[in-house]
C-alpha positions as CSV (number, residue, x, y, z in Angstrom):
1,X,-9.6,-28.0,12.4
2,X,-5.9,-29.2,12.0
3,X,-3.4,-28.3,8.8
4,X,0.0,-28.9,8.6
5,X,2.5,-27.0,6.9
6,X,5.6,-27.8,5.8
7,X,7.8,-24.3,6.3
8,X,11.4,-24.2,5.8
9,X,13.5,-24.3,9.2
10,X,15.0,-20.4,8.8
11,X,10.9,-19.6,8.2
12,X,10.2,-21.4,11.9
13,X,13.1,-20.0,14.1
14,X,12.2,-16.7,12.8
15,X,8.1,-17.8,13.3
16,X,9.7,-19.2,17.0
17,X,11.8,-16.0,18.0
18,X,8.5,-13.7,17.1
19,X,6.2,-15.9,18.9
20,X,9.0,-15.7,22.4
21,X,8.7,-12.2,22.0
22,X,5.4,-11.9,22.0
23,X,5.1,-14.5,25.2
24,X,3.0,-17.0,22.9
25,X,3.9,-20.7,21.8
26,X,4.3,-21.0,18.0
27,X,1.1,-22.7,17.5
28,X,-0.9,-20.2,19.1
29,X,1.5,-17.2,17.6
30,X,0.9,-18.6,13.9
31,X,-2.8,-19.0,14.6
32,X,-3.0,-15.5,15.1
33,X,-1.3,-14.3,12.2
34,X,-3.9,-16.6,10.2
35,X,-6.6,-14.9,11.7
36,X,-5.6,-11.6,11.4
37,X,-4.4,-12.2,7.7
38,X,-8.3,-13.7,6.9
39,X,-10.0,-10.4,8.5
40,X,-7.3,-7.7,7.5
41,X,-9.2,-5.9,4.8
42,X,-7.1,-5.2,1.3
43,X,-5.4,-1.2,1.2
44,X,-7.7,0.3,-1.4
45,X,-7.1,4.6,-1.1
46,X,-9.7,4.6,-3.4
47,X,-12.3,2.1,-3.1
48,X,-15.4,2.5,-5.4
49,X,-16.8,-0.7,-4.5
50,X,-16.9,-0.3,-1.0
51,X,-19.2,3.3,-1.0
52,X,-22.0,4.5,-3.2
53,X,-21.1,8.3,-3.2
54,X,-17.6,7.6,-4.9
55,X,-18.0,8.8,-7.9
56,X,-19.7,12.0,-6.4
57,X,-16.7,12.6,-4.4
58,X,-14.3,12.0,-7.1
59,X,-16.1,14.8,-9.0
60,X,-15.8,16.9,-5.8
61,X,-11.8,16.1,-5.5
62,X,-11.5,17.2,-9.4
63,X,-13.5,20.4,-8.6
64,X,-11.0,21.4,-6.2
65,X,-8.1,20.8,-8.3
66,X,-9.4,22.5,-11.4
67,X,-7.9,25.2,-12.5
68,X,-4.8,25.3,-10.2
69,X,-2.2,24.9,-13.5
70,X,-3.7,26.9,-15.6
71,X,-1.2,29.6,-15.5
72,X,1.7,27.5,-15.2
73,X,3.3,26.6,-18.5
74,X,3.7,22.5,-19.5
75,X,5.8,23.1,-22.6
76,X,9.0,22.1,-23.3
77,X,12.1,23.3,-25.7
78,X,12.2,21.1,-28.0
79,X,15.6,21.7,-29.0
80,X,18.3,18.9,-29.9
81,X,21.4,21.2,-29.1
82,X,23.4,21.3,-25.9
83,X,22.3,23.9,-23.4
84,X,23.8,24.4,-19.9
85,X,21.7,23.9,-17.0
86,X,21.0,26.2,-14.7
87,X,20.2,24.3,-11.5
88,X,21.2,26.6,-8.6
C-alpha cells in the first residue's frame, strides 16, 4: 500500500536527521514509527476494561488505605483576619 503525505519541510529534516541516526532511509524510518504507533497500546494506570477482577482489586486498594487519616485533622480556621505564618 502507498500514501503520501504532505509534511512541512522543518517536520522532514527533523523526520531525515532521526532516520540518519538511527542508520535507516526515511521511508523505512517513518514506516516504523507507523507501525509502532498502530500496535502501541493507550497508557491506562487503571484499566477496567482490560481485566475482570478490577473492581475486586479496587476494593482491595481502598481496604488498604482505610483508615490511615483518621486521626489526622482536615479542618480549617476559618478566620478572615490576618495571621502570620509560621513556615519554618
Amino acid at each position: 500500500m502507498s500514501i503520501t503525505l504532505e509534511i512541512r519541510p522543518e517536520v522532514e529534516a527533523e523526520l531525515s536527521r532521526k532516520a540518519s541516526l538511527s542508520g535507516r532511509d526515511l521511508a523505512g524510518y517513518v514506516v516504523d514509527l507507523l507501525e509502532s504507533a498502530v500496535h502501541k497500546p493507550a497508557y491506562s494506570p487503571l484499566a477496567p476494561d482490560d481485566d475482570p477482577d478490577f473492581g475486586k482489586k479496587l476494593i482491595a486498594v481502598c481496604a488498604m488505605v482505610r483508615g490511615l487519616t483518621d486521626d489526622v485533622d482536615f479542618s480549617r480556621d476559618r478566620s478572615t483576619t490576618w495571621r502570620p505564618l509560621d513556615i519554618a
